[in-house]
N, CA, C and O of each residue as an XYZ file, in Angstrom:
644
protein
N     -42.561     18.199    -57.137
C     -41.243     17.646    -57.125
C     -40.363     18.453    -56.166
O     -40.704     19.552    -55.730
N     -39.045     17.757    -55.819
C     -38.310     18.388    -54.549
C     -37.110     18.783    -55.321
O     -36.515     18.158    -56.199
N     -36.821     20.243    -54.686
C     -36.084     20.897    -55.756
C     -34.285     20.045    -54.936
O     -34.008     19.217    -54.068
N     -33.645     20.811    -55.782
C     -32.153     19.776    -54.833
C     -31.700     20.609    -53.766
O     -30.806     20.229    -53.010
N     -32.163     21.534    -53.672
C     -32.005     22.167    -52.324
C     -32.657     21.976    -51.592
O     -32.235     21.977    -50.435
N     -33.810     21.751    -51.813
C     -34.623     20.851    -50.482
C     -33.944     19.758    -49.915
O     -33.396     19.629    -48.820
N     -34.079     19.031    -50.827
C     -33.912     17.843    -50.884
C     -32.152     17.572    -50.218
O     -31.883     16.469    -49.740
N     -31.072     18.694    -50.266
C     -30.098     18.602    -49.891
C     -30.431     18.925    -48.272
O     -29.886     18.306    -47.358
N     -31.573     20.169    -48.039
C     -31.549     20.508    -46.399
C     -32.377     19.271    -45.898
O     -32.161     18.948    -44.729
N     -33.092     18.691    -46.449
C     -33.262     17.268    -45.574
C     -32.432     16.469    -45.397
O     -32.546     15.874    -44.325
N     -31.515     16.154    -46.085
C     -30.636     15.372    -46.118
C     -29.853     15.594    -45.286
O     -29.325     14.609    -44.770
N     -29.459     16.921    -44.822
C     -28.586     17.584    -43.895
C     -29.279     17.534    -42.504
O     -28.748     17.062    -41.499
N     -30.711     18.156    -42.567
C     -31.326     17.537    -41.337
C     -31.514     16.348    -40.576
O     -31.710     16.189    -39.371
N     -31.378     15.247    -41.877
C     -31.649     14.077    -40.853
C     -29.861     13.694    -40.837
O     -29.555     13.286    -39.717
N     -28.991     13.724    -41.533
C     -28.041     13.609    -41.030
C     -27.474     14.705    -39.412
O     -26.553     14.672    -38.596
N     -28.354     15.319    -39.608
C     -28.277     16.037    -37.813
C     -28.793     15.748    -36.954
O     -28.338     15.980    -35.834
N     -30.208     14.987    -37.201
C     -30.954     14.088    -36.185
C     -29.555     12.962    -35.986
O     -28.882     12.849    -34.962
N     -29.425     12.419    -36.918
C     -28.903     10.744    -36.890
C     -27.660     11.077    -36.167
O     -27.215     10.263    -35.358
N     -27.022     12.268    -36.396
C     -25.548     12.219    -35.545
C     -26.414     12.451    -33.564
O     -26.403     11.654    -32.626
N     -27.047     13.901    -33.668
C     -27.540     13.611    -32.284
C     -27.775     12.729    -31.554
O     -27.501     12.657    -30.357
N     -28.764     11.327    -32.785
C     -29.033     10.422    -31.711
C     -27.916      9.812    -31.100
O     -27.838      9.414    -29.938
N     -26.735      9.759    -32.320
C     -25.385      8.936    -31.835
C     -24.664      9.673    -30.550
O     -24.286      9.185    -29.485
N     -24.617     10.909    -30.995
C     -23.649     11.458    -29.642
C     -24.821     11.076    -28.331
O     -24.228     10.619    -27.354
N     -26.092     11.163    -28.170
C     -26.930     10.695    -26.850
C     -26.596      9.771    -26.657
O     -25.899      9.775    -25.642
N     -26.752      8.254    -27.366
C     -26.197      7.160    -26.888
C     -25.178      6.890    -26.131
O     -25.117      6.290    -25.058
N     -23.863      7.698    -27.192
C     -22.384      7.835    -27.117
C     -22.389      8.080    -25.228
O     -22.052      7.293    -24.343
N     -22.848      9.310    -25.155
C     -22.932      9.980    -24.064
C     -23.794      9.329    -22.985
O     -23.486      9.748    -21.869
N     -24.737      8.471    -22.981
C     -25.245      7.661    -22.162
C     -24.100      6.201    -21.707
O     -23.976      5.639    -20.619
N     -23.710      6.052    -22.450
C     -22.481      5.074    -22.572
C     -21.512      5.115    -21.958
O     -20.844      4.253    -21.388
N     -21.392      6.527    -22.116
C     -19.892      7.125    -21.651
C     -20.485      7.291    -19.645
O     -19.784      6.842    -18.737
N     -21.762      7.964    -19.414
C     -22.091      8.062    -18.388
C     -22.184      6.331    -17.878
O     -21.240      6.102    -17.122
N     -22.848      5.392    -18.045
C     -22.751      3.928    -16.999
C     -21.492      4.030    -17.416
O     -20.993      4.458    -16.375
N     -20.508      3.944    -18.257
C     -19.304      3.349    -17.908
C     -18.428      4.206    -16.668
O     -17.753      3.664    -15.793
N     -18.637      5.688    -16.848
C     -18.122      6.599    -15.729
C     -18.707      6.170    -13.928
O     -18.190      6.216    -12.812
N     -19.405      5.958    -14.224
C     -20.204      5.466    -13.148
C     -19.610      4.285    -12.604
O     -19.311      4.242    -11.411
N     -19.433      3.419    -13.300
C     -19.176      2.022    -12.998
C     -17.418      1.970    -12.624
O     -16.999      1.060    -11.909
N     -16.393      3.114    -13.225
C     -15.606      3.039    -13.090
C     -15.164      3.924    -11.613
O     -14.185      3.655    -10.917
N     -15.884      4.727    -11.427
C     -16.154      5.830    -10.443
C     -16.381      4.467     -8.960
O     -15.718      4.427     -7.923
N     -17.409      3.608     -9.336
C     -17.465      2.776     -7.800
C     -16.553      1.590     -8.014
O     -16.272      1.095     -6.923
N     -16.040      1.014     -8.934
C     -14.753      0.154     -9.368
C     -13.340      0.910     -8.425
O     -12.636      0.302     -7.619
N     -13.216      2.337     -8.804
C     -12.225      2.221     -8.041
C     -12.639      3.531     -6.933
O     -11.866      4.489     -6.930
N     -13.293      3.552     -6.429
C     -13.769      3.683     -4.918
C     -13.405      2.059     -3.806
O     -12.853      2.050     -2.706
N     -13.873      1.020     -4.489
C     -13.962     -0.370     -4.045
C     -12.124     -0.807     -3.726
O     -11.612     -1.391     -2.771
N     -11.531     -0.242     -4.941
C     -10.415     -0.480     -4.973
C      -9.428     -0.348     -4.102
O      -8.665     -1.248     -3.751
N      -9.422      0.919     -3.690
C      -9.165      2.193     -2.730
C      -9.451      1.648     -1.330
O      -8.635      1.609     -0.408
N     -10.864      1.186     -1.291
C     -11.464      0.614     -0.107
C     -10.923     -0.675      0.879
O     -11.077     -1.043      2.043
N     -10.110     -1.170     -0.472
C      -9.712     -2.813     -0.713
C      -8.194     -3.060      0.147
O      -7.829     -4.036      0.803
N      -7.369     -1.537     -0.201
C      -6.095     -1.283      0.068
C      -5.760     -1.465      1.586
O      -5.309     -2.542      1.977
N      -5.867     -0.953      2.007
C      -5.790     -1.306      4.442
C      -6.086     -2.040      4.365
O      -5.324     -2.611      5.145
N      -6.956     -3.069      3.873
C      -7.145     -4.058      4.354
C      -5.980     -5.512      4.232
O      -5.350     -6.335      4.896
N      -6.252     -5.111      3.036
C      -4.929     -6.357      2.309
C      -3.841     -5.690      2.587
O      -2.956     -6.441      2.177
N      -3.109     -4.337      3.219
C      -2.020     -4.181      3.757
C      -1.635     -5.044      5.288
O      -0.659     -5.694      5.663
N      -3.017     -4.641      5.943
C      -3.211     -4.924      7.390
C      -2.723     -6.596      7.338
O      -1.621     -7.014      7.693
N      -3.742     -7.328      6.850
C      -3.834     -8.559      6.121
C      -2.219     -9.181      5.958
O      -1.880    -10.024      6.789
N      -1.346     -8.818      5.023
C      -0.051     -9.030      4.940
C       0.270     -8.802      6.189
O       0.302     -9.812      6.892
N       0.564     -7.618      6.791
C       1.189     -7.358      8.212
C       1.131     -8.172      8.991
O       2.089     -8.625      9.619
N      -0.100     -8.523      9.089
C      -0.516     -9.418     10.219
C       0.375    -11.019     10.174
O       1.048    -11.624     11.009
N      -0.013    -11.282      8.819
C       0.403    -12.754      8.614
C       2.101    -12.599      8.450
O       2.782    -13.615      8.313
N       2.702    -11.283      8.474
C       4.096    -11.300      8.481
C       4.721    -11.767      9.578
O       5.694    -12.514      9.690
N       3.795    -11.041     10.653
C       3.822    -10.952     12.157
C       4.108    -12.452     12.762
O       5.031    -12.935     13.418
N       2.730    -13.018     12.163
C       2.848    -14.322     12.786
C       3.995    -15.187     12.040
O       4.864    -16.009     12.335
N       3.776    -14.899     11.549
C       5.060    -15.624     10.599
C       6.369    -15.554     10.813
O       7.058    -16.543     10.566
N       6.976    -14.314     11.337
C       7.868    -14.174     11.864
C       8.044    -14.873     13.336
O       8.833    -15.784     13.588
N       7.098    -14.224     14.293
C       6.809    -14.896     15.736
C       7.107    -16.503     15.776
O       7.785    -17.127     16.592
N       6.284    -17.043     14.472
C       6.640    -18.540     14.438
C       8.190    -19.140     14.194
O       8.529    -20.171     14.775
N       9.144    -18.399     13.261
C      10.139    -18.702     13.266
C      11.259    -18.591     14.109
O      12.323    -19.210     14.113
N      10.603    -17.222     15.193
C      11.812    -17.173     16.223
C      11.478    -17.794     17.284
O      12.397    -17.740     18.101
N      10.225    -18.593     17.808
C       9.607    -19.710     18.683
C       9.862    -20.652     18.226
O       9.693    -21.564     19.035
N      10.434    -21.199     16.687
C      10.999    -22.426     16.264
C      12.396    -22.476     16.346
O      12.981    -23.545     16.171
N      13.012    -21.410     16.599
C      14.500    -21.421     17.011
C      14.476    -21.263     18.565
O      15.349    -21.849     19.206
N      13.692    -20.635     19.111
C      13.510    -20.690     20.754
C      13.927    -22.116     21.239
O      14.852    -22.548     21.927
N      12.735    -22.730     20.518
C      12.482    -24.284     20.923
C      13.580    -25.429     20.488
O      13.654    -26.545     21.001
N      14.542    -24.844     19.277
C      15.460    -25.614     18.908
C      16.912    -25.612     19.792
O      17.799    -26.464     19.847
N      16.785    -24.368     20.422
C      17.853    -23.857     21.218
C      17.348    -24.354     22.453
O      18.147    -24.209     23.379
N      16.499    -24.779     22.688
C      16.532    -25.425     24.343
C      17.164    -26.668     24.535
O      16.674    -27.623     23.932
N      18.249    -26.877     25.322
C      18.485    -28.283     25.200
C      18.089    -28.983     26.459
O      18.323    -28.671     27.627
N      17.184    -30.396     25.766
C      16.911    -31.115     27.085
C      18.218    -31.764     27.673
O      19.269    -32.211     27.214
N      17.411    -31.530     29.413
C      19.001    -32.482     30.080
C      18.668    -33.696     30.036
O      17.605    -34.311     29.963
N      19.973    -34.001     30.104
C      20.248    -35.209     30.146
C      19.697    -36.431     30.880
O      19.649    -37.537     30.342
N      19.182    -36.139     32.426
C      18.735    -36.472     32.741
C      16.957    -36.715     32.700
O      16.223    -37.312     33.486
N      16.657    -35.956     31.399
C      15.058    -36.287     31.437
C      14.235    -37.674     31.025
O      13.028    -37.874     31.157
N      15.124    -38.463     30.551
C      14.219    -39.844     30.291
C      13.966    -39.939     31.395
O      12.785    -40.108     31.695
N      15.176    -39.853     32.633
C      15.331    -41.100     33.767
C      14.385    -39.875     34.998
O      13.440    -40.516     35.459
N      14.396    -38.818     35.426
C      14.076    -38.130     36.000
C      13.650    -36.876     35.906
O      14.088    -35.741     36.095
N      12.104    -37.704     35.360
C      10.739    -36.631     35.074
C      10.521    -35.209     36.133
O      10.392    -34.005     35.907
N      10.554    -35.990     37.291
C      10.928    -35.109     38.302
C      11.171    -33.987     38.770
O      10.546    -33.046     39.258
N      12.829    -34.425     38.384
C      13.902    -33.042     38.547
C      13.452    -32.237     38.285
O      12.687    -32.329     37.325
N      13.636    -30.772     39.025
C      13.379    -29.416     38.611
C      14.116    -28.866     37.822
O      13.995    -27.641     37.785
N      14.697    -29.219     37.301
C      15.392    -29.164     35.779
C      14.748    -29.075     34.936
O      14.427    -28.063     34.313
N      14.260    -30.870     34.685
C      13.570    -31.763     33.615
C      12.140    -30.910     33.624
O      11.493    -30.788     32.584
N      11.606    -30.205     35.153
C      10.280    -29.804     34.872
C      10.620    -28.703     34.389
O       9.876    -28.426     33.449
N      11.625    -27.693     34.628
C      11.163    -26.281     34.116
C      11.831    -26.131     32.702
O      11.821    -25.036     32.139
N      12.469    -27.346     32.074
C      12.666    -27.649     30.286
C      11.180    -27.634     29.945
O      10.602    -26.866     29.176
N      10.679    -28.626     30.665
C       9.001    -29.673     30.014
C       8.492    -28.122     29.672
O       8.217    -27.654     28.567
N       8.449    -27.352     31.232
C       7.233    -25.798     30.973
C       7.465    -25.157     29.891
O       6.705    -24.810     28.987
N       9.140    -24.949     30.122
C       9.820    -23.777     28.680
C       8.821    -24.491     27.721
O       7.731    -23.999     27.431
N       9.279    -25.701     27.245
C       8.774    -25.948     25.728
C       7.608    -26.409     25.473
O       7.329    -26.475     24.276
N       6.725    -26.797     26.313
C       5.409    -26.488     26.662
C       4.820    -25.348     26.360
O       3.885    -25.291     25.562
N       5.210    -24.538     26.845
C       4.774    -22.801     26.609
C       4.842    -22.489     25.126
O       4.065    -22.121     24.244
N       6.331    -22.856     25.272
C       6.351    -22.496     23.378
C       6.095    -23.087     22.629
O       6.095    -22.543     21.525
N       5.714    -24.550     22.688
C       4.340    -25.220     21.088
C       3.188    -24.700     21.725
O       2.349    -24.418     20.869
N       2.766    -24.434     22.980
C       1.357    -23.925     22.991
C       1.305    -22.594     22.023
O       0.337    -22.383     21.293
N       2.263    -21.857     22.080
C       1.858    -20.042     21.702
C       2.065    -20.667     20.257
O       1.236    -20.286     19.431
N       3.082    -21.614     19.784
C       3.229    -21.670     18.445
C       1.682    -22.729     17.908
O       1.414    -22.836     16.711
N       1.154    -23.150     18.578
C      -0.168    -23.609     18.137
C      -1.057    -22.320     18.364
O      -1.675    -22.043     17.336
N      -1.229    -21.710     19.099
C      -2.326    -20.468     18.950
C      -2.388    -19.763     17.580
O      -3.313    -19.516     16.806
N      -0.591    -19.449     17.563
C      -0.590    -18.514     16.331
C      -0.566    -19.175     14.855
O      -0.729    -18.528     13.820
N      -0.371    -20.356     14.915
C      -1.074    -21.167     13.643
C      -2.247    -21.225     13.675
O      -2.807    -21.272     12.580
N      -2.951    -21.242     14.704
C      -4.571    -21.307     14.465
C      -4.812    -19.919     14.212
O      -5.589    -19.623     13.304
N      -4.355    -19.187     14.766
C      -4.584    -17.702     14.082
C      -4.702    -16.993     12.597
O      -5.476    -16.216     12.039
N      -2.955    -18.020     12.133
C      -3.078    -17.871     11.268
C      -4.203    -18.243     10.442
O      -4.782    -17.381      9.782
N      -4.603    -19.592     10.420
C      -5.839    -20.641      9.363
C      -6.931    -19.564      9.806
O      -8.025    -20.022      9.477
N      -7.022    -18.806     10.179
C      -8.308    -18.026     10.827
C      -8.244    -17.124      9.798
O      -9.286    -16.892      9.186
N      -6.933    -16.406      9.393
C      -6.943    -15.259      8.748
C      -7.717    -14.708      7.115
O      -7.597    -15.449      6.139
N      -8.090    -14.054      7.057
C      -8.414    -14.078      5.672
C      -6.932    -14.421      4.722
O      -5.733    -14.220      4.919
N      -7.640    -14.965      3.749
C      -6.249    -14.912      2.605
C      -5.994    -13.992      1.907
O      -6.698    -13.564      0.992
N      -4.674    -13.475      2.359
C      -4.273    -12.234      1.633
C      -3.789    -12.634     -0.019
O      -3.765    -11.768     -0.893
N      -3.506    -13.726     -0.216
C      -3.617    -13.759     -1.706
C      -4.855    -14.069     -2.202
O      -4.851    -13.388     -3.227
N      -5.626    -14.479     -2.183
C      -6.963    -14.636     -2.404
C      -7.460    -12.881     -2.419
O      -8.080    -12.599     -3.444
N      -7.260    -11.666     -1.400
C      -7.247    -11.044     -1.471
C      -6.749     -9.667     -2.356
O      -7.342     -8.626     -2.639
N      -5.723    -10.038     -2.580
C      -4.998     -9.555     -3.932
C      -5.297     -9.853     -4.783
O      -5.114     -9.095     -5.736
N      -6.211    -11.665     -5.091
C      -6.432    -12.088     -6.693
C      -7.501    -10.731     -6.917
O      -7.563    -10.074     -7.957
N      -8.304    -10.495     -5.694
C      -9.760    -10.001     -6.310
C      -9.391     -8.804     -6.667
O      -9.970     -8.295     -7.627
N      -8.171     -7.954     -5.871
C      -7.781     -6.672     -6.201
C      -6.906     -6.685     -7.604
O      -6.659     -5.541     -7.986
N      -6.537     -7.425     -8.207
C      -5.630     -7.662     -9.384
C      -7.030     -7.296    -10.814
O      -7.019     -6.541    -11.786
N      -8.348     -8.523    -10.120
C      -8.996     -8.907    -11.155
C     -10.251     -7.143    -11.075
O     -10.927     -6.662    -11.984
N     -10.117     -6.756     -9.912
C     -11.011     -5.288     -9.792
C      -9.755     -4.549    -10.671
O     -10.261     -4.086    -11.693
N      -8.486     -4.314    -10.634
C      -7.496     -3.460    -11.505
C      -7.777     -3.548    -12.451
O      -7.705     -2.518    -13.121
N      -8.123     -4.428    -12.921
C      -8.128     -5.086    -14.507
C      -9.736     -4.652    -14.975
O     -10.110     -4.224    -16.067
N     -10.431     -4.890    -13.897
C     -11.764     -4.144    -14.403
C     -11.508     -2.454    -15.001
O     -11.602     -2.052    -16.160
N     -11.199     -1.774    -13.898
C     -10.580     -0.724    -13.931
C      -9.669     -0.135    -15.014
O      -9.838      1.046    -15.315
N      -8.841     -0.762    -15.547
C      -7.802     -0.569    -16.578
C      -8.957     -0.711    -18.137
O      -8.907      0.075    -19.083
N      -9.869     -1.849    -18.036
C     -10.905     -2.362    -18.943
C     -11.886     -1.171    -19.171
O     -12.211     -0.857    -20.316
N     -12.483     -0.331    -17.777
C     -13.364      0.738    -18.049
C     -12.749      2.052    -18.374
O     -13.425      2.908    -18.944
N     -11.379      2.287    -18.012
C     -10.686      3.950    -18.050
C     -10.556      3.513    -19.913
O     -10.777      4.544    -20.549
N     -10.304      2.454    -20.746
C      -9.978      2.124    -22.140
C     -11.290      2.410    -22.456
O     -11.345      3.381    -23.211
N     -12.508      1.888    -22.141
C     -13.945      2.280    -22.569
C     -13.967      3.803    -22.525
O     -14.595      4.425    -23.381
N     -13.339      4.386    -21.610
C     -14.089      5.705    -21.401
C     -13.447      6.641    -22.506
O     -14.061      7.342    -23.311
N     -11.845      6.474    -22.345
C     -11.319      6.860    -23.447
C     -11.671      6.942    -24.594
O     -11.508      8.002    -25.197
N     -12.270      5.807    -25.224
C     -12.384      5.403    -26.581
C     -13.577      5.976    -26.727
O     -13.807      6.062    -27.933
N     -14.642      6.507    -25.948
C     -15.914      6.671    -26.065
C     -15.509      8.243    -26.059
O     -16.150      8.981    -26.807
N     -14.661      8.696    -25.395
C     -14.239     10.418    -25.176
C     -13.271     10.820    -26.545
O     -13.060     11.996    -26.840
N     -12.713      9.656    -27.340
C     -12.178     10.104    -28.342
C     -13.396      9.920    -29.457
O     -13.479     10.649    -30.445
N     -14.194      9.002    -29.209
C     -15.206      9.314    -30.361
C     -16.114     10.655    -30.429
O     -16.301     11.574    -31.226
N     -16.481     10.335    -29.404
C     -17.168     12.085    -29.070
C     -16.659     13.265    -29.396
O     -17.209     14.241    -29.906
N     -15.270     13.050    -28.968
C     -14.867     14.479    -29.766
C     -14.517     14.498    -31.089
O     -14.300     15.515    -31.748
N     -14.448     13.007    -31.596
C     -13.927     13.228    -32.721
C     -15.347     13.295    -34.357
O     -15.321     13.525    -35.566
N     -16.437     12.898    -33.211
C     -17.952     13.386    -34.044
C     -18.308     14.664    -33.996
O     -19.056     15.060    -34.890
N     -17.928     15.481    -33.097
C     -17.692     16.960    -32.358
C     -16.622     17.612    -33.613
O     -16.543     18.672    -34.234
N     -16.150     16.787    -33.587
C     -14.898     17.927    -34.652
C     -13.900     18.445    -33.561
O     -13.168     19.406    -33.797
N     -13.888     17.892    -32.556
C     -12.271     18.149    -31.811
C     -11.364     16.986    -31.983
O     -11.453     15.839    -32.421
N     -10.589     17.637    -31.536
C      -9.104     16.946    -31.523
C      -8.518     16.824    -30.086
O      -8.679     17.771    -29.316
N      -8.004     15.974    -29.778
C      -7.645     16.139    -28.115
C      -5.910     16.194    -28.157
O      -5.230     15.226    -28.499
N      -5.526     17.102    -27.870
C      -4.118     17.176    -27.575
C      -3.503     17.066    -26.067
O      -3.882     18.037    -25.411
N      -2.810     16.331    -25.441
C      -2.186     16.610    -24.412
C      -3.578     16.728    -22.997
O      -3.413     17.349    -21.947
N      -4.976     15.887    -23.416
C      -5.674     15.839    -22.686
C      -6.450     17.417    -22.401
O      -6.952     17.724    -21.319
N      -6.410     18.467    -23.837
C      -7.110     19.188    -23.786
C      -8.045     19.002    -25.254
O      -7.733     18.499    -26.333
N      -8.839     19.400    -24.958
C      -9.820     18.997    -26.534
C      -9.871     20.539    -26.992
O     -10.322     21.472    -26.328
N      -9.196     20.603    -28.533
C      -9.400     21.774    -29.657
C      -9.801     21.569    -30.564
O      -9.814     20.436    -31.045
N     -10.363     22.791    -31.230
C     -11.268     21.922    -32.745
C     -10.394     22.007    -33.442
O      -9.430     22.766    -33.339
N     -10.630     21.193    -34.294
C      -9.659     20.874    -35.228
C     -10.109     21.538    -36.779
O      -9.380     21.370    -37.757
């Protein structure tokens, strides 16, 4: 027969196996999620110049387009252009505003060319949110750990408690 002190240090032993196995898991857990959050926001980081550049760019054109749409509103045709195509007047109006729907067609096609910077931001919003989703995993996995540990975390230092 098993005296109760045996029978208590087994009991204590496998409750020391059974916590070990938990903190390994714990701690395997805690490592893919560190990991995953570690290239989450590396990606993030990575993501930033671009979708700045991205905005800039399309500010650029965007702007360019509105002061080539006042360019072109401020030209006034003469008077004489129904009747006399001709005139060197009538031709060097035609060139002016010629010139300027051509550049203002380039830089619309430029634009439709561009990547979409909101489309760009959705993915950086929905990578944040990954991010915000794994630093809560890691936490919760770093407060269990210490708190199977017998610490206490104060002020982002861990003491035993």
């Amino acid at each position: 027969m098993i005296s109760v002190e045996n029978a208590r240090a087994i009991l204590k032993q496998s409750e020391a196996a059974a916590a070990a196995e938990r903190k390994a898991t714990l701690v395997a857990q805690l490592k893919t999620i560190r990991a995953e959050l570690l290239s989450c926001t590396r990606e993030l980081a990575k993501r930033e110049q671009p979708i700045l550049k991205a905005q800039a760019d399309l500010d650029a054109i965007r702007g360019a387009l509105v002061n080539y749409d006042a360019q072109l509103g401020s030209l006034e045709k003469p008077a004489v252009a129904d009747y006399l195509p001709d005139d060197p007047e009538v031709q060097a109006w035609r060139k002016q505003s010629d010139a300027i729907v051509a550049e203002m067609t380039r830089l619309r096609g430029l634009r439709s060319d561009m990547p979409g910077v909101e489309r760009m931001r959705a993915e950086a919003v929905q990578l944040q949110n990954t991010v915000n989703a794994l630093q809560h995993q890691e936490n919760g996995l770093l407060n269990t750990l210490n708190n199977s540990l017998g610490l206490a975390s104060i002020e982002g230092r861990s003491i035993p408690s």
